[in-house]
C-alpha positions in Angstrom: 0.0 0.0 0.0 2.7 2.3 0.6 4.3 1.9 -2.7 0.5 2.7 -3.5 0.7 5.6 -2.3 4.3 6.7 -3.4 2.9 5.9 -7.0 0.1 8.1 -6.7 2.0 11.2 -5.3 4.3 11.1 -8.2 1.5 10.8 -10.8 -0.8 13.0 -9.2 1.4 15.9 -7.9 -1.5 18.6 -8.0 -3.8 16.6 -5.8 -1.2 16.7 -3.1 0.1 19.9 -3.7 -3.6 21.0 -3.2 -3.6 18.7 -0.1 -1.0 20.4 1.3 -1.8 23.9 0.4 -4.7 23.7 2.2 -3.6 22.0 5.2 -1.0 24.5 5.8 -3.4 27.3 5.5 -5.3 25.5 8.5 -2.7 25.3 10.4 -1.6 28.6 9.7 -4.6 30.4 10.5 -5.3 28.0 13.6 -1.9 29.7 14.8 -3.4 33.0 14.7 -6.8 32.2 16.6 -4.0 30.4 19.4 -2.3 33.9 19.5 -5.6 35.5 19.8 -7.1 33.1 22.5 -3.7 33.4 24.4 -3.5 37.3 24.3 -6.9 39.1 24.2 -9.5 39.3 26.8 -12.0 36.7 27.4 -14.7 39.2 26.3 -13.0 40.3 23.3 -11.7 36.7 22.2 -15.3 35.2 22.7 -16.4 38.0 20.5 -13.5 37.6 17.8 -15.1 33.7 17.9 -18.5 35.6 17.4 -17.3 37.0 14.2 -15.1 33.9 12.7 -18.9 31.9 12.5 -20.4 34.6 11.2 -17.8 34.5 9.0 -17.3 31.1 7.6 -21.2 30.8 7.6 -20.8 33.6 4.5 -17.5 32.3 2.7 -19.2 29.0 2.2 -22.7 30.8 1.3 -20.2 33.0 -1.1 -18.0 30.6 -2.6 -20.7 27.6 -3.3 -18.2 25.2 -5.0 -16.5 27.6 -6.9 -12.9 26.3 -6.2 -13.8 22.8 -7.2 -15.3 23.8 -10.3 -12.3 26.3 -11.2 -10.0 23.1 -10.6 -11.9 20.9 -12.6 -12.3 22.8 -15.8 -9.0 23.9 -15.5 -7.3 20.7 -15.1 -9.7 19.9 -18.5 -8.7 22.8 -20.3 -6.3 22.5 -23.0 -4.4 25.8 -24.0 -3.5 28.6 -22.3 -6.1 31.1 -24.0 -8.6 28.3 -22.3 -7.3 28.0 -19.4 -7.5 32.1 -19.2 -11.0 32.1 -20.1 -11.6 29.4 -17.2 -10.2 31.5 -14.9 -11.8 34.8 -15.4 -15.7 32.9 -15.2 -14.0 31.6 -11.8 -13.2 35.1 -11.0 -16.8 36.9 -12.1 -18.3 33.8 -9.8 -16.6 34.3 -6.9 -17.0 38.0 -7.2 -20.4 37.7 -7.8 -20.8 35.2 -4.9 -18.8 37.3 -2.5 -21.4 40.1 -2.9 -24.5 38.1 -3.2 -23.1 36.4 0.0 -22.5 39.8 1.9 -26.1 41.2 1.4 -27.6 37.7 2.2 -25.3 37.4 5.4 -26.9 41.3 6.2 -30.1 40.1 5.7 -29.8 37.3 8.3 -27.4 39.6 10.2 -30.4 40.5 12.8 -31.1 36.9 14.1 -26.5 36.6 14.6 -27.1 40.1 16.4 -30.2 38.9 18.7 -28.8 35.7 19.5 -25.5 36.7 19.8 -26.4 39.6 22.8 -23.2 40.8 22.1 -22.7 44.8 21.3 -19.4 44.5 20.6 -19.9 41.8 17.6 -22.7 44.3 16.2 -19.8 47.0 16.2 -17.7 45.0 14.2 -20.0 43.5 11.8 -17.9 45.7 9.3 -15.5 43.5 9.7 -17.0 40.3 8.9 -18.9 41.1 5.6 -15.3 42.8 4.5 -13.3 39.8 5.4 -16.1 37.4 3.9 -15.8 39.6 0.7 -11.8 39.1 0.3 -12.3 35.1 1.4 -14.7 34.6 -0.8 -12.3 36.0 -3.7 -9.4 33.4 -1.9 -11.2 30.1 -2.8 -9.8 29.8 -6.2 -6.6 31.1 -6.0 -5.0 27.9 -4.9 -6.4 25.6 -7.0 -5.2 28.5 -10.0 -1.9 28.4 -8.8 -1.7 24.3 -8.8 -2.8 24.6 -12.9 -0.1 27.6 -13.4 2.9 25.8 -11.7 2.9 28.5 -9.3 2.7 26.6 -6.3 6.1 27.7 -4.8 4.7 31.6 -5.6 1.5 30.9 -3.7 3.7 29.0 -0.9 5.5 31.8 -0.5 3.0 34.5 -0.5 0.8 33.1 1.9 3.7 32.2 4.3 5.0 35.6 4.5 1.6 36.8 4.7 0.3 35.3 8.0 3.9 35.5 9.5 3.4 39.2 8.8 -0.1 39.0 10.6 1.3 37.2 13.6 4.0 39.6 13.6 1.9 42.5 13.6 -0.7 41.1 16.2 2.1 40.7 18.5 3.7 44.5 18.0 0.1 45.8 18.3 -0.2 43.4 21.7 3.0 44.8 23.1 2.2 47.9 22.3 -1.3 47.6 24.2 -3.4 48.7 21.1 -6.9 47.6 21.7 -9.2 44.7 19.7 -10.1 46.9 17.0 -6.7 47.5 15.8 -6.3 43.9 15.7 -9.2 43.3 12.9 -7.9 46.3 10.6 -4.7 44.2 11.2 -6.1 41.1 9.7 -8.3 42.7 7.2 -5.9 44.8 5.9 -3.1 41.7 5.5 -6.1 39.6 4.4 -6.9 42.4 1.1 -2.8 42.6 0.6 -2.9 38.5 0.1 -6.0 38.7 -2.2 -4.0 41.8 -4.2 -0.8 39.7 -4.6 -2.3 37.0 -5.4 -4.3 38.3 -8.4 -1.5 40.1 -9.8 0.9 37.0 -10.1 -2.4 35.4 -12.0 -2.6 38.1 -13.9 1.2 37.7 -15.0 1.0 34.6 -15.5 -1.2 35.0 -18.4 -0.3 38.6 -19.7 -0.6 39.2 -23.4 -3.8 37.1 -23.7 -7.3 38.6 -24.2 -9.6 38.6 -21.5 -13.2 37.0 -22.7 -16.2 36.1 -20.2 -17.7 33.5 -22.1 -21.5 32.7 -21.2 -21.4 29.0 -21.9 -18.3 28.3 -19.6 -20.6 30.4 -17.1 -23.4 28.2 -17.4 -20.7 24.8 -17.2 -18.7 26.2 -13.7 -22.2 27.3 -12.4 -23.8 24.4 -12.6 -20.9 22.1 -12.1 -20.4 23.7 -8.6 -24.3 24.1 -7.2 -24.3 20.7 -6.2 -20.8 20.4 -4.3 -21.3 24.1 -3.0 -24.8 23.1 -1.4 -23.3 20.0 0.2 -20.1 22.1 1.4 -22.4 25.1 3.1 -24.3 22.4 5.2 -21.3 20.8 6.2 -20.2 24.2 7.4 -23.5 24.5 8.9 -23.3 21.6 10.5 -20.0 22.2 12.1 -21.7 25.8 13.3 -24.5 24.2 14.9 -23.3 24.1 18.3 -22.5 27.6 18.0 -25.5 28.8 16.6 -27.7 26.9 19.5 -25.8 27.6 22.5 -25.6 31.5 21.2 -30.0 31.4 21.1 -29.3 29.4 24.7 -27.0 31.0 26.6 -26.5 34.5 26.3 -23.0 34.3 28.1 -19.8 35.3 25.5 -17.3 33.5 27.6 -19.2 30.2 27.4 -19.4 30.6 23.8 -15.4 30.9 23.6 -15.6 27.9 26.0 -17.1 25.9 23.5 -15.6 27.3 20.5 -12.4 26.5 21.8 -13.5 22.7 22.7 -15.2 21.7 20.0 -12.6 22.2 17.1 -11.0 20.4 14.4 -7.6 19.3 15.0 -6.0 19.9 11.5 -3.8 17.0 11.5 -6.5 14.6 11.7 -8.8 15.7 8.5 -5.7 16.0 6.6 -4.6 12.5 7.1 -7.8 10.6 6.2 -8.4 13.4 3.3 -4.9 12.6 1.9 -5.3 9.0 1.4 -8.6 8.6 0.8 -8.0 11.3 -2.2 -5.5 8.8 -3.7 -7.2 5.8 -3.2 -10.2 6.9 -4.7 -9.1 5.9 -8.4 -8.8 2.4 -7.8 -12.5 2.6 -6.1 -13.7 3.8 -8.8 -12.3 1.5 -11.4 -12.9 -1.2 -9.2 -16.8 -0.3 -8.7 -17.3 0.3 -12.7 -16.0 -3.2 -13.4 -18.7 -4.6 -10.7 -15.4 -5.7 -8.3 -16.8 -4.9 -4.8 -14.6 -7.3 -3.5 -11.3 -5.2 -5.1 -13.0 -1.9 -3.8 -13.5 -3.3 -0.5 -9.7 -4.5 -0.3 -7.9 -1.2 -1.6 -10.6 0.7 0.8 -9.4 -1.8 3.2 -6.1 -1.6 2.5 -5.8 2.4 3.0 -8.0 2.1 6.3 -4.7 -0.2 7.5 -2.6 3.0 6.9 -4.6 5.3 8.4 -5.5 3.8 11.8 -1.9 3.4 13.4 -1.4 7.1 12.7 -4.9 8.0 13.6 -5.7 5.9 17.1 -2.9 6.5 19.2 -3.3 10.5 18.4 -7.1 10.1 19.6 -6.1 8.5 23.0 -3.5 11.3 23.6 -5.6 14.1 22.9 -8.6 12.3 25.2 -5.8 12.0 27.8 -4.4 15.0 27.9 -6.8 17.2 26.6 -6.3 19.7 29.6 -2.8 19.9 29.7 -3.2 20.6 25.6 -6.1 23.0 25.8 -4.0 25.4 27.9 -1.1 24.9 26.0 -3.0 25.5 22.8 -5.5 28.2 23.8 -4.0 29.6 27.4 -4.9 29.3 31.2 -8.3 31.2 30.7 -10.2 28.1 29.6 -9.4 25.3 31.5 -13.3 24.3 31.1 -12.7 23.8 27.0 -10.8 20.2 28.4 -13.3 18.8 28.8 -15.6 19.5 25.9 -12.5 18.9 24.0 -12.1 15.3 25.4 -15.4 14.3 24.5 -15.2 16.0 21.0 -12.1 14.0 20.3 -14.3 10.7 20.6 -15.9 11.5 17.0 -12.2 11.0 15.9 -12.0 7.3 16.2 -14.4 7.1 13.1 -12.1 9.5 11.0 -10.3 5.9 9.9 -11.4 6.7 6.1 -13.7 8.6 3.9 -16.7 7.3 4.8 -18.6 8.8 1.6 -15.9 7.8 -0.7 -17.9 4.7 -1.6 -20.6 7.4 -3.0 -18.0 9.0 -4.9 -16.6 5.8 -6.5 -19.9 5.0 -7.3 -21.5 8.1 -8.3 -23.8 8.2 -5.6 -23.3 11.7 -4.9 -26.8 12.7 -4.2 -26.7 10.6 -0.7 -24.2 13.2 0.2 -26.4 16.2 0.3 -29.5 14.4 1.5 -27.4 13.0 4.6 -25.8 15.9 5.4 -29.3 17.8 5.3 -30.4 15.3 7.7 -27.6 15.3 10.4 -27.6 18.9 10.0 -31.1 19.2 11.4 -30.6 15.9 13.5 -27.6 17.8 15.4 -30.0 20.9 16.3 -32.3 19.1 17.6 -29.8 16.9 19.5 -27.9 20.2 20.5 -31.0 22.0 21.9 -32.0 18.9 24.4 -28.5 18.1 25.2 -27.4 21.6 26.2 -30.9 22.1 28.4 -29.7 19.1 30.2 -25.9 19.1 30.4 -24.9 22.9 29.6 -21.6 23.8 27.5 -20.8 20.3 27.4 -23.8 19.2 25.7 -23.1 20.3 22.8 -20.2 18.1 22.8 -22.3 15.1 23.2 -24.8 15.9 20.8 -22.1 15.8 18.0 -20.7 12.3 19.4 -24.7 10.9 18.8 -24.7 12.9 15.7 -22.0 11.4 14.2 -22.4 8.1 15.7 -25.6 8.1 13.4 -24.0 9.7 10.4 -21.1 6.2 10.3 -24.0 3.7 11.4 -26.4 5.3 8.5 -23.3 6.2 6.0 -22.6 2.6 6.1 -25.6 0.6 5.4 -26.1 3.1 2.7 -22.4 2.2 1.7 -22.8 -1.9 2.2 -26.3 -2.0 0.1 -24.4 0.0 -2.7 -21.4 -2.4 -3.4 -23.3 -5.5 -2.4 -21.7 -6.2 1.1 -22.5 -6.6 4.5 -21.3 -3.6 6.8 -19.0 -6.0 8.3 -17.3 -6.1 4.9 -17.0 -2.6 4.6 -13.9 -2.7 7.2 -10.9 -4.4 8.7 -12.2 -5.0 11.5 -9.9 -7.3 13.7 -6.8 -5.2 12.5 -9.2 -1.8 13.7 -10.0 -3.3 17.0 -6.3 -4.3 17.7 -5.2 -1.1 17.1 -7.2 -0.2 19.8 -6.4 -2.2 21.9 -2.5 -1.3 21.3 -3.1 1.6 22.1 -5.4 1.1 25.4 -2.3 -1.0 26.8 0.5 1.7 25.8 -1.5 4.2 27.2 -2.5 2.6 30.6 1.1 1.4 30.9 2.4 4.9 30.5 -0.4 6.4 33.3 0.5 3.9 35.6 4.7 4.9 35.4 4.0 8.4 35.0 0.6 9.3 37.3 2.5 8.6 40.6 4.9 11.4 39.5 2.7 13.9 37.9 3.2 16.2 41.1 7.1 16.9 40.4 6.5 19.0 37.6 3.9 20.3 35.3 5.4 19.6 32.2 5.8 16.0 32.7 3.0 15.0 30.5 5.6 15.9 27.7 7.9 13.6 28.0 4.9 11.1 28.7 3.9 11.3 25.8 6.9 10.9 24.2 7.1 7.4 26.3 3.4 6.7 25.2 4.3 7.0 21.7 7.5 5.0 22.1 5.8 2.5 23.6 2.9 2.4 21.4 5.6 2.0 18.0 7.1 -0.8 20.2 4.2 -2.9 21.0 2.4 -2.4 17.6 5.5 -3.5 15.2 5.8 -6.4 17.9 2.3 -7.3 17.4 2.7 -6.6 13.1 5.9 -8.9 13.0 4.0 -11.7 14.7 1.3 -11.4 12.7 3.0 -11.8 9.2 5.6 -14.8 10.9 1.8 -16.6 11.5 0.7 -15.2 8.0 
């Protein structure tokens, strides 16, 4: 499998540049809301997490699928003139989307502003339809850059551009300049990227004439609809605690509580993303010659990759989910632990794509439908669950929600290649894993528990004897298995 996925790296080089593009603006960003949580006031960082779902809530009403389409017509396009032509329709979209999503998000902007109870996020609603504006106008760029050969350009540009927002954030904290110098900041450094950008584009393909063509229009528009729908209620969907405990709970620091404990680790959605993406392929040539059993063993077969390096991350984040919180967001939200803990649970079915079986097979439309269906399935679960348990339910009512989603997701999965849901997964070499990493783990609280009082950063080098460990007892267990074999 590995030589798998070496072969499919070298073949498929903009796929993984776009993986990686993406994934390091994640993580790059997710550095800046650290900084933030770390160095503003709870009041003013709960009100910065006020804006940032307001936010994303617009740049996926705005961009609607845009970027995949620009990719896709691109990556078909066959001459430069072509290519050009692509482009610009990807530009008038995500113009037009960026505007169409402004006035739409200042239509709804009343029932943020009631729910919300927040002046300070009505004061700065400026800044959120200006930054949803520039985002909007972001979406493409990357996947423009893959088709150019730019990639090192757009590397570079983006790099230098959020080191230069962290590095302004911090002279603006040391100087004690207040929270609204720190959104001109961004905003400002967020237009500069968006400038840049567009101008190494726009050398890229000097000398050639710029055309709008309406029939290219038509294609990108209706090529992205689908995908954009299914995208904005998966942003939803990941908003919806948010969005209920904000109608709830009119109480900004419990907001930034749970903002801060129910987030996306950005390792973990790259990894599965990464080699489902390049397993896919083989899925789909598998399913088109009516070989479920061949689909089922090169799904299988990427699962096996994924789970050593997925598992043993879960059960440290579970574990030492305080000791990371405060590391990762400061000492003012020791209560995020222990949402965060029980958010990290929905990790343990982040093993593989579990919609890549729709994909290979066409299936798209199960996509939407399902995700339209969790979507309201996690409001209702978030409402009853947050009555009951407070903050923290909304981190249970995501665990239900997407226990449903994988039990759901996978009979839908099993009826379409003709399997049973057992067949869908490797499921003695899942459930060792697990149990690998149960043993490492409990072997490393009972050395290291008894000491914990010596010094506060001890976990550290726990972990580094969990993980040692952990390699240790699962190549053990991988040699014995292939001597029986």
């Amino acid at each position: 499998m590995y030589q798998f996925i070496l072969h499919k790296i070298r073949s498929n080089r903009s796929a993984l540049f776009l993986f990686a593009g993406s994934s390091l603006l994640t993580v790059l960003n997710f550095v800046i809301i650290s900084f933030l949580s770390h160095t503003l006031p709870v009041h003013e960082y709960g009100t910065y997490r006020h804006l940032l779902t307001f936010i994303s809530i617009g740049v996926a009403l705005g961009s609607l699928g845009f970027a995949q389409s620009c990719y896709y017509f691109l990556s078909a396009a066959s001459g430069r003139q072509e290519k050009y032509d692509q482009v610009n329709v990807s530009r008038i979209l995500v113009l037009g989307g960026a505007l169409l999503a402004c006035l739409l998000m200042y239509a709804c902007s009343g029932w943020f502003i009631e729910n919300f109870d927040n002046p300070d996020f009505n004061r700065f609603t400026w800044f959120a339809f200006a930054l949803i504006f520039f985002s909007v106008l972001q979406t493409i760029e990357l996947n423009v850059f893959v088709d150019a050969g730019l990639m090192s350009a757009y590397f570079m540009n983006t790099i230098i551009n959020v080191f230069m927002r962290l590095a302004l954030l911090y002279y603006l904290y040391m100087t004690g300049k207040g929270f609204e110098a720190y959104l001109y900041a961004l905003l400002i450094l967020a237009a500069l990227q968006t400038l840049v950008n567009q101008l190494f584009i726009q050398v890229h393909y000097k000398g050639l004439h710029f055309f709008i063509r309406k029939e290219l229009l038509r294609k990108q528009l209706y090529y992205a609809a689908p995908i954009g729908l299914g995208l904005f209620f998966g942003v939803l969907m990941n908003n919806t605690d948010r969005m209920v405990l904000s109608s709830l709970v009119k109480d900004v620091k419990d907001f930034a509580v749970m903002a801060n404990g129910n987030f996306e680790v950005p390792f973990i959605s790259g990894i599965y993303i990464a080699f489902s993406t390049m397993a896919l392929p083989a899925m789909i040539r598998a399913y088109q010659a009516g070989e479920y059993k061949e689909l089922n063993k090169v799904r299988k077969a990427y699962m096996k990759q994924i789970a050593p390096l997925l598992f043993p991350v879960v059960f440290m984040l579970i574990y030492w989910s305080k000791p990371f919180i405060l590391l990762v967001f400061g000492p003012k939200y020791p209560e995020s632990a222990a949402l965060f803990a029980v958010f990290s649970l929905t990790y343990f079915i982040r093993f593989c794509s579990h919609t890549d079986i729709f994909y290979a097979s066409g299936r798209t439309k199960y996509i939407i439908l399902i995700q339209v269906v969790e979507f309201f399935l996690n409001i209702l679960f978030c409402i009853l669950f947050i009555r009951w348990y407070g903050v923290i339910g909304a981190s249970y009512a995501i665990v239900l929600t997407n226990a449903l989603y994988f039990i759901v997701v996978s009979a839908i999965s099993a009826g379409i290649v003709k399997s049973k849901i057992s067949d869908l997964y490797p499921s003695g070499f899942l459930l060792t894993n697990l149990a690998v990493c149960a043993l490492a783990l409990f072997i490393t609280h009972f050395i290291f528990d008894r000491f914990s009082h010596l010094s506060p950063y001890l976990w550290i080098l726990a972990i580094l004897f969990y993980w040692a460990l952990y390699s240790l007892l699962f190549f053990a267990w991988r040699r014995k298995r292939n001597e029986e074999i």
